[in-house]
Structures are given as structure tokens and as C-alpha cells.
ZATIKE-732092 format. One line per field, with one value per residue: x, y, z of N, C-alpha, C in turn; residue number from 1. Coordinates in Angstrom, 3 decimals, always signed. Layout:
% ZATIKE-732092
nc1: (X / ...) $
nc2: (Y / ...) $
nc3: (Z / ...) $
cac1: (X / ...) $
cac2: (Y / ...) $
cac3: (Z / ...) $
cc1: (X / ...) $
cc2: (Y / ...) $
cc3: (Z / ...) $
i: (NUM / ...) $
% end
This chain:
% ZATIKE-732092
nc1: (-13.238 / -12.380 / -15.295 / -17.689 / -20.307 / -22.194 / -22.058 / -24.061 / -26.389 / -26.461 / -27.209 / -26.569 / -28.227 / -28.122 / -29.910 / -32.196 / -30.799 / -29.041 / -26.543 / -22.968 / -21.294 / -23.105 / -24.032 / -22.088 / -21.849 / -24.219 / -24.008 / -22.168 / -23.130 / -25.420 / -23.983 / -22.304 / -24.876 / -25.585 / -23.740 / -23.017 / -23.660 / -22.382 / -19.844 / -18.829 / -16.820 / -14.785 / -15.629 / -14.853 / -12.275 / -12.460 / -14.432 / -13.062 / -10.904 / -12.973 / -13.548 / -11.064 / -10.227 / -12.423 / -11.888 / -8.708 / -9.123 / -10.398 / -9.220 / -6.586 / -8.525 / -9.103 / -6.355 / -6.024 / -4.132 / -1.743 / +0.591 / +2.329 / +1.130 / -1.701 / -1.108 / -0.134 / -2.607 / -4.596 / -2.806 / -0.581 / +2.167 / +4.074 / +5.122 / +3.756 / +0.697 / +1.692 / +2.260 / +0.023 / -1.755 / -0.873 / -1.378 / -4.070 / -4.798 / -5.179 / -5.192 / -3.474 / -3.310 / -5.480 / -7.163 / -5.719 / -6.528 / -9.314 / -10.910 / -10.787 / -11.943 / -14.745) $
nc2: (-24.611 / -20.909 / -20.324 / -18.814 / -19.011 / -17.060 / -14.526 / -12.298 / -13.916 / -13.600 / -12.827 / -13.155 / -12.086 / -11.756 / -11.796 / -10.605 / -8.357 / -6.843 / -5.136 / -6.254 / -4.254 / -2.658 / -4.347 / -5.415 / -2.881 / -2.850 / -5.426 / -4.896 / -2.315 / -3.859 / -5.621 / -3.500 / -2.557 / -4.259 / -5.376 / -3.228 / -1.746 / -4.193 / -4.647 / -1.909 / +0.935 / -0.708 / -1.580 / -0.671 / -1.976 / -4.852 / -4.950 / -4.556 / -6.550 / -9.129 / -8.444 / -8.658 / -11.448 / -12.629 / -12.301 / -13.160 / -16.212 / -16.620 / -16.454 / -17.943 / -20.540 / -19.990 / -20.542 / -22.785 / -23.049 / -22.393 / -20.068 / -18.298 / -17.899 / -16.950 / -14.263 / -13.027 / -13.277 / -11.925 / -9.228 / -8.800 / -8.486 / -11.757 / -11.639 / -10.208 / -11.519 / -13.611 / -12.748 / -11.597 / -13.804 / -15.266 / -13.469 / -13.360 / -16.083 / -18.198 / -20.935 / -22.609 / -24.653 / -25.782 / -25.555 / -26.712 / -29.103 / -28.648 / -27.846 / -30.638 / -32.296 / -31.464) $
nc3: (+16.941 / +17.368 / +17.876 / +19.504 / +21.482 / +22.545 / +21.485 / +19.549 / +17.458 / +13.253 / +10.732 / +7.199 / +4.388 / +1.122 / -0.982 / -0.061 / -1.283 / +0.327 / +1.115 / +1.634 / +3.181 / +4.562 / +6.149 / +7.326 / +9.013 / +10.394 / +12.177 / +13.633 / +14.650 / +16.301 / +17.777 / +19.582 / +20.185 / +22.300 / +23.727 / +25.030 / +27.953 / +29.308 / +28.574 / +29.021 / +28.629 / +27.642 / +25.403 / +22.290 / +22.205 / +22.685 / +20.553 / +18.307 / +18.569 / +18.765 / +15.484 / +14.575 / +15.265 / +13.789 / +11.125 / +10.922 / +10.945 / +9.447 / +7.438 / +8.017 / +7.437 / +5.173 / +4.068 / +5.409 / +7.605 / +7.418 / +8.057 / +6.554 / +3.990 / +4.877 / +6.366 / +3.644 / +2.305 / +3.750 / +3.663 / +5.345 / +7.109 / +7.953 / +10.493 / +11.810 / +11.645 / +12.745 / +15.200 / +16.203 / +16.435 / +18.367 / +20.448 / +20.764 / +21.044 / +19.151 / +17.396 / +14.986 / +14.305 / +14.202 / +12.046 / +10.227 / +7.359 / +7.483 / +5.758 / +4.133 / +5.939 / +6.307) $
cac1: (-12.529 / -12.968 / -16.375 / -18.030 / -21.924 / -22.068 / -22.030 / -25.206 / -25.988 / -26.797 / -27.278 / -26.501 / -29.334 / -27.543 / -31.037 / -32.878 / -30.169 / -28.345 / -25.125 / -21.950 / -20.982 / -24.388 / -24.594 / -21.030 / -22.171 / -25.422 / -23.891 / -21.385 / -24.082 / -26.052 / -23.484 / -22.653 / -25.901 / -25.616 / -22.555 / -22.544 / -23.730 / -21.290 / -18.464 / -18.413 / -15.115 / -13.889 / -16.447 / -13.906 / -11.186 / -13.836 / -15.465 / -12.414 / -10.378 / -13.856 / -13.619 / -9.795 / -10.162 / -12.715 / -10.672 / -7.885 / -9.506 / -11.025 / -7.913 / -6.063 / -9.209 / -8.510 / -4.648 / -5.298 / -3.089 / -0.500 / +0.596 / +2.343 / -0.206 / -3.011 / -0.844 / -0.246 / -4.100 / -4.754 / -1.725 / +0.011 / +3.598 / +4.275 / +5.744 / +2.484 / +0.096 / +1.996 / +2.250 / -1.699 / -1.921 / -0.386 / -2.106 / -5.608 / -4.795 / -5.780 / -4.225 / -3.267 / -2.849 / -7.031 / -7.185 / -5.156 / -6.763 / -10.385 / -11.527 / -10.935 / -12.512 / -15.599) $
cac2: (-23.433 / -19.959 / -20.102 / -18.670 / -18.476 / -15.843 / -13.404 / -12.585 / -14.319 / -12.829 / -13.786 / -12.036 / -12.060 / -11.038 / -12.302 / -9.814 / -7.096 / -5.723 / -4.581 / -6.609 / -3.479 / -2.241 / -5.357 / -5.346 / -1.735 / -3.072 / -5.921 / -4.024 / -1.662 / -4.549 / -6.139 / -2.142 / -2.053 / -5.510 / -5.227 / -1.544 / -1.796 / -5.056 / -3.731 / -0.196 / +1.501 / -1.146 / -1.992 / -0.700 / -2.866 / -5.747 / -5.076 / -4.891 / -8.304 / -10.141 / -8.738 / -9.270 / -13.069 / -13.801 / -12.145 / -13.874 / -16.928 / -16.861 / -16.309 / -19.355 / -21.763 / -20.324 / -21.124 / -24.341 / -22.951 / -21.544 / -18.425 / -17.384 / -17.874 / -16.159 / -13.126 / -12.760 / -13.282 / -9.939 / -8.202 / -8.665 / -9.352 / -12.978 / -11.498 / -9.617 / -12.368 / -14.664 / -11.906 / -11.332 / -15.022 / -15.656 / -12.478 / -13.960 / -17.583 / -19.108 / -22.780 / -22.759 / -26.409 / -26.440 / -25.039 / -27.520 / -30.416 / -28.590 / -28.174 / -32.100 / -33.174 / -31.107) $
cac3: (+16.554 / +18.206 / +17.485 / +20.995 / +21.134 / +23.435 / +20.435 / +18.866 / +15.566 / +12.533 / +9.076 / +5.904 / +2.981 / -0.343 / -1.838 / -0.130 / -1.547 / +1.615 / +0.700 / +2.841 / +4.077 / +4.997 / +6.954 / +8.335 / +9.887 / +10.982 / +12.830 / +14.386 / +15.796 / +17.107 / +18.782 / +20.419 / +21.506 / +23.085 / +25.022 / +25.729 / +29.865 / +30.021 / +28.014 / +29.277 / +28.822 / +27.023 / +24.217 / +20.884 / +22.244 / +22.589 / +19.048 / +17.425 / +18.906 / +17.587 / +13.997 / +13.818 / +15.515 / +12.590 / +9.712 / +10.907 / +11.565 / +8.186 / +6.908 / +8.570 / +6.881 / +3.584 / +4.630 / +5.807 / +9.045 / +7.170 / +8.529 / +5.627 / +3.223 / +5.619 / +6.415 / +2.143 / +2.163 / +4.135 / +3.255 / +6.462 / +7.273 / +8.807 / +11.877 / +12.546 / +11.943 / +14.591 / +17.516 / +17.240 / +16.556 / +19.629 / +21.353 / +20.141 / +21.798 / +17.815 / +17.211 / +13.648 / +13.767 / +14.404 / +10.710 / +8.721 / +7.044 / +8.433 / +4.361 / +4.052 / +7.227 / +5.943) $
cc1: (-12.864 / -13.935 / -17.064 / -19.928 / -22.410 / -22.697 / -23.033 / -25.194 / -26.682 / -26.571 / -27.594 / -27.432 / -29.235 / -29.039 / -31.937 / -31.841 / -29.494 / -27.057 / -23.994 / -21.465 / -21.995 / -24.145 / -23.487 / -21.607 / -23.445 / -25.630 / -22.913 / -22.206 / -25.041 / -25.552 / -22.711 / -23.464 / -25.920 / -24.670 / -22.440 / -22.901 / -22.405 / -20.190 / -17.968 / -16.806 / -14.314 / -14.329 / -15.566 / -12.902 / -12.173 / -14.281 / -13.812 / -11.573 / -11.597 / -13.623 / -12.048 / -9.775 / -10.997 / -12.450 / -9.168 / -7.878 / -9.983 / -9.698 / -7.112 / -7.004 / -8.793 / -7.091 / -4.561 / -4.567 / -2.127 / -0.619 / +0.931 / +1.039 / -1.340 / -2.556 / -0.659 / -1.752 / -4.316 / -3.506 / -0.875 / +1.285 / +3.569 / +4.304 / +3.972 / +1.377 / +0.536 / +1.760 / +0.421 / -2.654 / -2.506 / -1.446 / -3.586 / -5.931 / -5.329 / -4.224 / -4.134 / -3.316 / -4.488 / -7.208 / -6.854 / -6.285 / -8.421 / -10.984 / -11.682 / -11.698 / -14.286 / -16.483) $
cc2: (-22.293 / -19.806 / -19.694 / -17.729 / -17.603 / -14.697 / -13.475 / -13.088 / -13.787 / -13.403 / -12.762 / -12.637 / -11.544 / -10.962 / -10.769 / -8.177 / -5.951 / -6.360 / -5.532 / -5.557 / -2.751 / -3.600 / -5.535 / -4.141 / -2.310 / -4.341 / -5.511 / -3.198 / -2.685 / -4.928 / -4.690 / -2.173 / -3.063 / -5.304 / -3.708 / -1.322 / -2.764 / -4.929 / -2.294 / +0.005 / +0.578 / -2.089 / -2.043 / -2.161 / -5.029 / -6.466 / -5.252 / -6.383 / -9.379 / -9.609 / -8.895 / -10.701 / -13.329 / -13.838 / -12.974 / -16.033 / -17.099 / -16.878 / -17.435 / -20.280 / -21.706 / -20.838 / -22.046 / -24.370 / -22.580 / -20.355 / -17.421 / -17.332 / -16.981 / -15.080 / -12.143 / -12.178 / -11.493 / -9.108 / -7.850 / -9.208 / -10.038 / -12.394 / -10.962 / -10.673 / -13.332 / -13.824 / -11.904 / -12.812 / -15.604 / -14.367 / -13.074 / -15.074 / -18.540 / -20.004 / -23.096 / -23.994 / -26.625 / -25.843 / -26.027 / -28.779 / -29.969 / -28.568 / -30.119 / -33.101 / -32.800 / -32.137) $
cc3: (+17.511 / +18.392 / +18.959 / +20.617 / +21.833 / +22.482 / +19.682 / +17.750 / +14.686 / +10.891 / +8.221 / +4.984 / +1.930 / -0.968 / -1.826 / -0.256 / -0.581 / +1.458 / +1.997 / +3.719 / +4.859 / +6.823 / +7.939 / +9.932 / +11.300 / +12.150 / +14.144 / +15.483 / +16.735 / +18.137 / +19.861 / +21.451 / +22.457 / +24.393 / +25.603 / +26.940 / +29.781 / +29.639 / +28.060 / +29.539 / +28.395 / +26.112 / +22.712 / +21.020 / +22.057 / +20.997 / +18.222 / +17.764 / +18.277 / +16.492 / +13.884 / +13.967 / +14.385 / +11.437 / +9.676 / +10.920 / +9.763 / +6.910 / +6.874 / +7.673 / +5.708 / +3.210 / +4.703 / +6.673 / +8.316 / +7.426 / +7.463 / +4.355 / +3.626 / +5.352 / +4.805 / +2.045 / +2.042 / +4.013 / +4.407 / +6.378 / +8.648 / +10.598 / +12.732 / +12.345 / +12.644 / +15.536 / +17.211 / +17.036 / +17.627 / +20.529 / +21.457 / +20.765 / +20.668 / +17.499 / +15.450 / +13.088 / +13.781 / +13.171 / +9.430 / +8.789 / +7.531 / +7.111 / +4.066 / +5.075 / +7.028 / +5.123) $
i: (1 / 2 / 3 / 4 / 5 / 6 / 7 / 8 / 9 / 10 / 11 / 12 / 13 / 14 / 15 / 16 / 17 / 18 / 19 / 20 / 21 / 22 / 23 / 24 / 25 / 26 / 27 / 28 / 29 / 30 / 31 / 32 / 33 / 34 / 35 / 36 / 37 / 38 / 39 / 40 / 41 / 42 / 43 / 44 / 45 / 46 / 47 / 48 / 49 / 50 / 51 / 52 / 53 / 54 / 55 / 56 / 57 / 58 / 59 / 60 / 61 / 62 / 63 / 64 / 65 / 66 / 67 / 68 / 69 / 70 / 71 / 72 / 73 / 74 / 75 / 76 / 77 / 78 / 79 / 80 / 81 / 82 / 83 / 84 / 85 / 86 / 87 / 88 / 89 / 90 / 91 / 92 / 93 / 94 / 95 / 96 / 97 / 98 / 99 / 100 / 101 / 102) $
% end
């Protein structure tokens, strides 16, 4: 899948009581401070294409590769989850049947 190890990893700990959005923030700033020399001047554009590829992407698994279904998901209309589909370079067909193969 898109999955690219490049990108620091990070692991959420509900257990030890840190909030999802706490932790959204807190990964966000990590990966900032990470790329900010090698992404200069074009770090936002950067940060945001990774969190839409894994909302969308997360989207598609719960889909099963349906587009309509995904774009429902997040509240998107069809047309706009194909163009940044397609903008993204994500294979919808690597989605279906990926719960059963599990």
C-alpha cells in the first residue's frame, strides 16, 4: 500500500491517556521538526498530502476500494475523492478484498 518508511513512526498510547488530538498535534510537530531543513518552502504542502494520503487511504480500507463509499465516509463528493485519488497516485484496486486477505 502507500505505506513509505521514510516517515517517522510513532505510536499512539490511549492507555497512557493522551488525547488523539493531543497526539495528532504532537505528531504533526515531530514530523515539522524532521523535515523542516529538507522540506524548506515546501513543508505545509508536504505535511498536508501525507495526512490526506492516510485519511484517504484509511478511508478506501474501510471501503474496501470503493470510491463511493470512502468519499460518503469523509463527507466528500465522488468527483473529489477520484481527482485527489488520481493526484495522490492511490490504486483503489490495492484496497479491495485487503480485510479478507488479513
Amino acid at each position: 500500500m502507500g505505506e513509505d518508511h521514510r516517515y517517522p513512526q510513532h505510536d499512539f498510547d490511549g492507555e497512557k491517556g493522551e488525547d488523539k488530538i493531543l497526539f495528532l498535534s504532537r505528531v504533526i510537530k515531530e514530523t515539522q521538526n524532521h523535515y523542516s531543513r529538507e522540506k524548506k518552502g515546501a513543508l505545509y504542502k508536504f505535511l498536508f498530502e501525507v495526512i490526506e494520503r492516510s485519511i484517504i487511504e484509511d478511508a478506501l480500507l474501510q471501503a474496501e476500494g470503493n470510491q463511493l463509499m470512502a468519499a460518503r465516509i469523509l463527507g466528500l463528493n465522488r468527483n473529489t475523492i477520484h481527482s485527489k485519488i488520481i493526484k495522490l497516485k492511490i490504486n483503489p484496486e490495492d484496497f479491495k478484498d485487503y480485510r479478507k486477505s488479513k
